[in-house]
Backbone as CSV, one residue per row, in Angstrom:
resi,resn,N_x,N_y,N_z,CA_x,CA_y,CA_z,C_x,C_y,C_z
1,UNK,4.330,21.896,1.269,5.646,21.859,0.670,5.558,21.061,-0.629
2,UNK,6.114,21.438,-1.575,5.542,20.992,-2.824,7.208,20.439,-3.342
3,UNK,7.488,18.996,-3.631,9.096,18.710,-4.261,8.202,18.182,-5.833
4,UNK,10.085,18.525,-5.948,10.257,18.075,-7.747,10.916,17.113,-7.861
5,UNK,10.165,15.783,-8.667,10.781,14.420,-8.317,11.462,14.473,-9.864
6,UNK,12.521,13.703,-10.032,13.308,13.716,-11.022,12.349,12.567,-11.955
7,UNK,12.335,12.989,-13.271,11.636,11.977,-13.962,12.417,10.780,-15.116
8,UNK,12.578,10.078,-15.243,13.262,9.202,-15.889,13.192,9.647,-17.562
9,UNK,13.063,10.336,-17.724,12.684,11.069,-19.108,13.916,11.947,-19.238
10,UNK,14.581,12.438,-17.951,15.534,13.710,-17.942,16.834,12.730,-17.931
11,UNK,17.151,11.420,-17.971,18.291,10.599,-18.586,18.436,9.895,-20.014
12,UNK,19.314,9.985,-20.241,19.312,9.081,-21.466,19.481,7.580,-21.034
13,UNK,19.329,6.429,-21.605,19.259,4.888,-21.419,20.440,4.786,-20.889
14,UNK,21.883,5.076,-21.410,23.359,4.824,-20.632,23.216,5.302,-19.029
15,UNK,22.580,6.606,-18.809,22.635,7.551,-17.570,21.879,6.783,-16.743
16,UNK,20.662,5.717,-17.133,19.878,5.331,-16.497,20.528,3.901,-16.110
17,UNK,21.463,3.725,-16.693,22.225,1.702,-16.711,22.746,2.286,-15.533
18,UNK,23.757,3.294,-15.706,24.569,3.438,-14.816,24.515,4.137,-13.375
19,UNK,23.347,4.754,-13.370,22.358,4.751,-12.093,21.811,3.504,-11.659
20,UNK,21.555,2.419,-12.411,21.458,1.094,-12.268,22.681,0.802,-11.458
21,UNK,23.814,0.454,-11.980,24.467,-0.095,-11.719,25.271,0.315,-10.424
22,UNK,25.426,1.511,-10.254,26.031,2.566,-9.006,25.065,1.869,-8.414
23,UNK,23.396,1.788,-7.435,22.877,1.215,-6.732,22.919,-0.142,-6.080
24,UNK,23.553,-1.357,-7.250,23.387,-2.124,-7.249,24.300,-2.617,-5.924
25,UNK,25.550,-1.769,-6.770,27.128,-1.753,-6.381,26.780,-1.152,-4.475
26,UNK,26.328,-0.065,-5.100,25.927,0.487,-2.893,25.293,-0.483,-2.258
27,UNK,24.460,-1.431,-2.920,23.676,-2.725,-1.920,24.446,-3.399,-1.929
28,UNK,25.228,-4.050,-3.003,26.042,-5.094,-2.532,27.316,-5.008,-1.146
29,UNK,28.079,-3.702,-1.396,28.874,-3.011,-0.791,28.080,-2.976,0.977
30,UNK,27.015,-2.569,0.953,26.621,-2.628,2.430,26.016,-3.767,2.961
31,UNK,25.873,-4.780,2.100,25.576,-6.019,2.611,26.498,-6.859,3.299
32,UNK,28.135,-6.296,2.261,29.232,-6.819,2.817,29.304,-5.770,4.205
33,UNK,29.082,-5.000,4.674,29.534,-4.283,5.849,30.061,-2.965,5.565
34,UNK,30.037,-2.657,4.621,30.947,-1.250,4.056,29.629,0.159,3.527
35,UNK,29.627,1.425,4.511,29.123,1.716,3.771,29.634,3.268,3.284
36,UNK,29.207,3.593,2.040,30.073,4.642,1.588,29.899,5.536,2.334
37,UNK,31.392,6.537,2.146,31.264,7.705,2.884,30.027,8.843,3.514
38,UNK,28.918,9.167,2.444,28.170,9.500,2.313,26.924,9.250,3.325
39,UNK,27.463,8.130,3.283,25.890,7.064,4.128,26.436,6.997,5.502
40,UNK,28.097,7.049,5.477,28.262,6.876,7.317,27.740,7.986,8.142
41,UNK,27.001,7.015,9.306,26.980,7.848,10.605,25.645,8.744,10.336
42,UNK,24.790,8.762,8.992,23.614,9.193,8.303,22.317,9.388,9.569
43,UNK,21.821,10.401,10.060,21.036,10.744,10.354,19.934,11.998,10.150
44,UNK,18.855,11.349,9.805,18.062,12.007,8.634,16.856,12.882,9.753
45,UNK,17.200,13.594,10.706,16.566,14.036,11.714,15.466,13.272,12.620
46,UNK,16.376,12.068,12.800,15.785,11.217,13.615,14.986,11.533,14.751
47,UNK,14.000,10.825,15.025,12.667,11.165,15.960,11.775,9.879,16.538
48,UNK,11.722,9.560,17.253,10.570,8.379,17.906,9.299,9.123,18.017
49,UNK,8.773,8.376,16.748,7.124,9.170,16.810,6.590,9.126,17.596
50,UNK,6.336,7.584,19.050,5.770,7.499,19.748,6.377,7.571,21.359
51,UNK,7.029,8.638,20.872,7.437,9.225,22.625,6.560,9.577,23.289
52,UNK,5.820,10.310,23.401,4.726,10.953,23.754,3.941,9.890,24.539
53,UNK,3.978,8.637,23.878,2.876,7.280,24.160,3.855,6.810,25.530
54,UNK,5.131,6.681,24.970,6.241,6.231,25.852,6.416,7.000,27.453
55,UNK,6.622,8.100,27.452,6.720,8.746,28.261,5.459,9.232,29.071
56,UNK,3.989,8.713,28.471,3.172,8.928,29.403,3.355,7.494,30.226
57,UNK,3.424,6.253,29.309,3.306,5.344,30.335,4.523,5.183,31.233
58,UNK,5.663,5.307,30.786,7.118,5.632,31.900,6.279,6.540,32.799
59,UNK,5.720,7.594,33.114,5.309,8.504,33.418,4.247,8.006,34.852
60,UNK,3.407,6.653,34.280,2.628,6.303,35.515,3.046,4.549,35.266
61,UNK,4.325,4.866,35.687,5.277,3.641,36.277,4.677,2.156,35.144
62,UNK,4.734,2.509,34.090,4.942,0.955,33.328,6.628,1.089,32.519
63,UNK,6.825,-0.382,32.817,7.932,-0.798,32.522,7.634,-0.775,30.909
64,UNK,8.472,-0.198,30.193,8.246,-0.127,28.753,9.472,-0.445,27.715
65,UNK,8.855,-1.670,27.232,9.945,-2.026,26.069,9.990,-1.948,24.569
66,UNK,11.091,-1.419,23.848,10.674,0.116,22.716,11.696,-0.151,21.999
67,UNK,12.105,-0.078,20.309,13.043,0.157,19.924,13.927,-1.202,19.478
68,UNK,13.332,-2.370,19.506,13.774,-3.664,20.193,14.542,-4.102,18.067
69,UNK,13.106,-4.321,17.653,13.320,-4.380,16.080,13.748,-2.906,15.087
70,UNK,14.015,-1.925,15.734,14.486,-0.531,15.083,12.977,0.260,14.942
71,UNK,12.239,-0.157,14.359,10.876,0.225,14.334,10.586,-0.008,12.592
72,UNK,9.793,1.178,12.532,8.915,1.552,11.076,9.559,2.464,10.353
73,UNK,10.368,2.942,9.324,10.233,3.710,9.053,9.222,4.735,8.138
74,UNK,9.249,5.943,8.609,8.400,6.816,8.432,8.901,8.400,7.949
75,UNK,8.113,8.893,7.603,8.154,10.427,7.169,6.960,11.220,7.253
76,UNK,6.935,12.405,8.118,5.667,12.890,8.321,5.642,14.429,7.236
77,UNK,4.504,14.083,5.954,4.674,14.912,5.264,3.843,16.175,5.687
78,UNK,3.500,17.294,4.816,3.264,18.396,5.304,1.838,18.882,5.817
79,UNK,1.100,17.398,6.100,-0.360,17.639,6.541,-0.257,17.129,8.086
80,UNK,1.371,16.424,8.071,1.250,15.947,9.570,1.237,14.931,9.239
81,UNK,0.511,13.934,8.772,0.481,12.234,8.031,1.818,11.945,8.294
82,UNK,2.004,10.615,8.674,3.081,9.784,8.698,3.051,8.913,7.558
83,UNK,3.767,8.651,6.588,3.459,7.812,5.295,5.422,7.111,5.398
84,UNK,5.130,6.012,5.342,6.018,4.852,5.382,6.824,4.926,4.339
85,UNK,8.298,4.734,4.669,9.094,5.072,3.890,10.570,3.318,3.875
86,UNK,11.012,2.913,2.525,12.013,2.296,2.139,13.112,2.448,3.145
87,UNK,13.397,2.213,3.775,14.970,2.539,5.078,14.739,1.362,6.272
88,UNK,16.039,1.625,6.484,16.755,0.893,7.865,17.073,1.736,8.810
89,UNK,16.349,1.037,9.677,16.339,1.735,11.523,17.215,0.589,12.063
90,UNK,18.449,1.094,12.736,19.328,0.037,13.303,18.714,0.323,14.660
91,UNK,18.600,-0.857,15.443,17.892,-0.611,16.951,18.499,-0.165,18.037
92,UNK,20.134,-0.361,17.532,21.003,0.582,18.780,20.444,1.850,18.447
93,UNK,20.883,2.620,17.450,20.813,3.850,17.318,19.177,4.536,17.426
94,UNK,18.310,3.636,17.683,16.885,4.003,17.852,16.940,4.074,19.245
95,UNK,17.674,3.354,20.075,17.323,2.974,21.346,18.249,4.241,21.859
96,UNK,19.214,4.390,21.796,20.164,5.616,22.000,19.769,6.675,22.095
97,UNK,18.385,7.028,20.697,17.604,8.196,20.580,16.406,7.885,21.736
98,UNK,16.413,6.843,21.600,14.897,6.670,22.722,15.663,6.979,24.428
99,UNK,16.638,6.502,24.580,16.661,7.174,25.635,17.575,8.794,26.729
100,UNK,18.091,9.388,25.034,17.935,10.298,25.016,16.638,11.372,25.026
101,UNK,15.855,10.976,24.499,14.455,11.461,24.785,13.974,11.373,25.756
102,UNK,13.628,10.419,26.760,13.130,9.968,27.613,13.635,11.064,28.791
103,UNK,15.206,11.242,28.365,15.755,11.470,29.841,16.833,10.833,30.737
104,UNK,17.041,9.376,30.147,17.838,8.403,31.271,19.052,8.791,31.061
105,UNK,19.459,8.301,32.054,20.836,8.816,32.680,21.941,7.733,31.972
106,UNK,21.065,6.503,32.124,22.225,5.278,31.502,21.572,4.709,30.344
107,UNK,22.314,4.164,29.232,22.010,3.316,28.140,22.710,2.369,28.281
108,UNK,21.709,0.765,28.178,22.285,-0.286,28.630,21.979,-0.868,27.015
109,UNK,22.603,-1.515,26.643,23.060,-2.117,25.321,23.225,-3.412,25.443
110,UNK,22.469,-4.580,25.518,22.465,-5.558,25.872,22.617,-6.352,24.745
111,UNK,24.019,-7.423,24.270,24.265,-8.172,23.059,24.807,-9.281,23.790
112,UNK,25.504,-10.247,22.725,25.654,-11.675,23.201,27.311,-11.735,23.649
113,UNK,27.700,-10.652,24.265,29.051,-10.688,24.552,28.985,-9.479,26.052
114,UNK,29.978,-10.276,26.587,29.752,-9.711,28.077,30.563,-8.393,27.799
115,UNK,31.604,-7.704,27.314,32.382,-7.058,27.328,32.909,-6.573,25.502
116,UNK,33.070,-4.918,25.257,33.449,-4.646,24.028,35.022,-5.326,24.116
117,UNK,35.705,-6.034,22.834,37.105,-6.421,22.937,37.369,-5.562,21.971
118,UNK,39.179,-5.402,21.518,39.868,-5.259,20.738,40.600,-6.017,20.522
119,UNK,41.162,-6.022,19.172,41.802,-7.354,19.026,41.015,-8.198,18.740
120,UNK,39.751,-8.466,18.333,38.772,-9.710,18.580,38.868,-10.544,18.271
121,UNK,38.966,-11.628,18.786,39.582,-13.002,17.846,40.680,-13.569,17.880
122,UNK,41.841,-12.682,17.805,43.172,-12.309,17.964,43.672,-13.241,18.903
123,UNK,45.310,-13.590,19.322,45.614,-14.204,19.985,45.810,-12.767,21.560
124,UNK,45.764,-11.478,21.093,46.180,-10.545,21.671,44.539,-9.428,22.084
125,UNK,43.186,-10.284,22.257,42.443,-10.004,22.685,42.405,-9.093,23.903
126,UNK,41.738,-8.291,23.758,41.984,-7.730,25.353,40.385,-7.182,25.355
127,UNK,39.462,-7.330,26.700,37.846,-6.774,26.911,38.547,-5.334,27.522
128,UNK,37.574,-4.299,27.322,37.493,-3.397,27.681,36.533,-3.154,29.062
129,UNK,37.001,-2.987,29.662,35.769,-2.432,31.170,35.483,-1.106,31.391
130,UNK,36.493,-0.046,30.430,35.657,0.986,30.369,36.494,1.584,29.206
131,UNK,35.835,2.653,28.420,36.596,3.517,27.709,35.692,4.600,27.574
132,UNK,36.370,5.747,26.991,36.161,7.351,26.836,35.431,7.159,25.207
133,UNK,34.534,8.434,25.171,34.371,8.790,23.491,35.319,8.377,22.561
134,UNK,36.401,9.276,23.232,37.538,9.543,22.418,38.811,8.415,22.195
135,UNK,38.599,7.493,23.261,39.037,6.354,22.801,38.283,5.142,21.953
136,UNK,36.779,5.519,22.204,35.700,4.984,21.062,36.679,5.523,19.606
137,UNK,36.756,6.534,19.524,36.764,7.011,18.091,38.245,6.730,17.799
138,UNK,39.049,6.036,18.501,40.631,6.007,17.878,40.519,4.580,17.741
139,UNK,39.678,3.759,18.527,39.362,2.118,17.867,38.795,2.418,16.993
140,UNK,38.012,3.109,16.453,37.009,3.031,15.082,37.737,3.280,14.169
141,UNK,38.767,4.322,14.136,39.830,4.772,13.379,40.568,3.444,13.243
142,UNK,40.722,2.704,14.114,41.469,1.508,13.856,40.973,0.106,13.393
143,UNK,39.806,0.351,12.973,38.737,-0.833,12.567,38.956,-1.703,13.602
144,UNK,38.457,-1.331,14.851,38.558,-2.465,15.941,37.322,-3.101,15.723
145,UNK,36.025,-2.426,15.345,34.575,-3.172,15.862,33.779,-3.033,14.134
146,UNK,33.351,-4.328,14.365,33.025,-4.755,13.130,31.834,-4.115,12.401
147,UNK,31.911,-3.994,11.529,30.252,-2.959,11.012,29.323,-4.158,11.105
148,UNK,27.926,-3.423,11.549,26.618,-4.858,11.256,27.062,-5.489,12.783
149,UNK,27.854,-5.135,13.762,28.159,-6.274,14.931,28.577,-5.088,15.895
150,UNK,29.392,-5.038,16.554,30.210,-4.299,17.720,30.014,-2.594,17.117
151,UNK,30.295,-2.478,15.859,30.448,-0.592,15.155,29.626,-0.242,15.824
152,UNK,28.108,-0.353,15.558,27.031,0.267,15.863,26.551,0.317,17.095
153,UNK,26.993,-0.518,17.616,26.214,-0.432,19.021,27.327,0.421,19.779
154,UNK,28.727,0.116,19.863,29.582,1.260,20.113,29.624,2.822,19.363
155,UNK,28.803,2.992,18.288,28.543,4.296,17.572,27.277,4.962,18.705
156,UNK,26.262,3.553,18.879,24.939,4.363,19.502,25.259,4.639,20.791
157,UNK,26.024,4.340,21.270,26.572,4.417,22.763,27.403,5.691,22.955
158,UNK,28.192,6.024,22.160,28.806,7.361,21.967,27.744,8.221,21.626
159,UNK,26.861,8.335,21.102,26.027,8.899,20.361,25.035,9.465,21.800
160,UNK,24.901,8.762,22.271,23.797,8.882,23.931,24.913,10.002,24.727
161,UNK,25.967,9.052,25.249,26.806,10.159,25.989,27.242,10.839,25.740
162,UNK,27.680,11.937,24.238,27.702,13.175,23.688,26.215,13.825,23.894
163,UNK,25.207,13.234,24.197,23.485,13.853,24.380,23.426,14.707,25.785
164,UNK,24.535,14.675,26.252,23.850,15.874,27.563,25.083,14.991,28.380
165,UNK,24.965,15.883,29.465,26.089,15.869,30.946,26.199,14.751,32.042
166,UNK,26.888,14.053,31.898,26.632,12.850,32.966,26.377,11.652,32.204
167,UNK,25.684,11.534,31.202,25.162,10.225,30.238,26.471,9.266,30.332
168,UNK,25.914,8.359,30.366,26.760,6.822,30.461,25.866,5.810,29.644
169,UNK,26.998,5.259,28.839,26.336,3.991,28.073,26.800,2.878,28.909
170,UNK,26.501,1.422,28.551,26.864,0.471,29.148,26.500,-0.945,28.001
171,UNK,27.755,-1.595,27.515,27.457,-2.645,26.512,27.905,-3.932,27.291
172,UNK,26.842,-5.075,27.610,26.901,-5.998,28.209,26.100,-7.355,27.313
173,UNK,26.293,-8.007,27.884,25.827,-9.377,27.777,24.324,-9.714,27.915
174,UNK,23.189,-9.679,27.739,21.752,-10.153,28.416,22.000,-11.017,29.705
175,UNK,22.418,-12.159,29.622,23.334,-12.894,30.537,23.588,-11.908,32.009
176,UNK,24.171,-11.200,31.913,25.255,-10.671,32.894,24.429,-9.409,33.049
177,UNK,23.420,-9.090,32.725,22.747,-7.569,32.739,22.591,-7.330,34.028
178,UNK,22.348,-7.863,35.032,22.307,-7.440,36.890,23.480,-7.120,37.103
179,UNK,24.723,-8.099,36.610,25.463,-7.588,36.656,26.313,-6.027,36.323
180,UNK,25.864,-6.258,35.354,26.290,-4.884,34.632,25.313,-3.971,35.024
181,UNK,24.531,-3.678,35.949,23.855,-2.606,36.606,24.479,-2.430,38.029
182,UNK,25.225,-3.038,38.354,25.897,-3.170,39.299,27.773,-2.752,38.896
183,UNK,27.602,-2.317,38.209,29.030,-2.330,37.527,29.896,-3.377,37.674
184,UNK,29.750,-4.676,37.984,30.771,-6.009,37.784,30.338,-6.280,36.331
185,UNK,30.087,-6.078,35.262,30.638,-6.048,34.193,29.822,-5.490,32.744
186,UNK,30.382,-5.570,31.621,30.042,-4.640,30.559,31.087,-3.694,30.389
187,UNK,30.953,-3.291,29.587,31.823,-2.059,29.121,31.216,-1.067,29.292
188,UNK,31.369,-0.047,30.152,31.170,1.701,30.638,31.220,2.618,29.755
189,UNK,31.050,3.069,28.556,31.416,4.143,28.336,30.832,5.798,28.165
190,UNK,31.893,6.764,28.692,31.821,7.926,29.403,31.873,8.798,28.156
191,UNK,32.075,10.351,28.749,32.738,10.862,28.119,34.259,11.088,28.532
């Protein structure tokens, strides 16, 4: 596959400031938590290169832990080569894909809060113990969960249980994780 890379020759000096400056503006903008339309929800045909590795050892019973730092990113060009690429792997949404791949039935989402809230902070807090997709997506509509904190891991969690029939996420505490395999606590969510 042969691409045509744009050459800095095909702008004039203004075209090139202001390609400057548009970038600058998108990093700063997603550092604060915001990211443009364009970029939300962005999945670039995501893949865990080393499933294969994963699922042989799941396969003859090792406990396997994957996905923890997001990983590497990568791009496998047209010889097959994997050659390393500039990007961010958020580790919910790696882990979401990882165990959509795998097969599992549940995605456990383990952060420093026992339960998703709304309201957070608020004098009118309330934890959630379970909610639907579709009530995922009318808090998001309502900026309940913060980007960089609660968004994503409630995005990768929806993201698993739209993956096939039966899938259940589960966002809990590390703390409370027996628990929350036991369903006394975490947040459930279904379709």
């Amino acid at each position: 596959m042969v691409k045509d890379f744009i050459d800095t020759q095909d702008f004039t000096k203004q075209e090139l400031l202001d390609i400057i400056d548009l970038s600058l503006a998108i990093k700063k903008a997603i550092k604060a938590g915001y990211y443009p339309p364009l970029m939300k929800n962005l999945s670039l045909g995501m893949d865990i290169a080393e499933k294969k590795s994963i699922l042989n050892l799941l396969d003859n019973e090792y406990i396997v832990i994957a996905c923890g730092g997001g990983g590497i990113p990568v791009v496998q060009d047209e010889n097959g080569d994997f050659q390393g690429v500039s990007a961010v792997i958020d580790k919910d949404f790696a882990s979401a894909k990882l165990a959509e791949l795998v097969g599992a039935d549940y995605l456990f989402i383990l952060t420093a809060v026992d339960r998703v809230c709304v309201n957070f902070g608020k004098p009118d807090q309330k934890e959630l113990i379970s909610m639907t997709v579709g009530e995922a997506e009318k808090y998001i509509e309502e900026g309940q969960f913060a980007p960089g904190s609660m968004l994503p891991k409630v995005q990768a969690a929806m993201s698993f249980v739209k993956s096939g029939w039966g899938k259940r996420a589960v966002i809990a505490s590390l703390e409370k994780a027996p628990q929350a395999m036991r369903g006394e606590s975490g947040t459930l969510i279904t379709l």
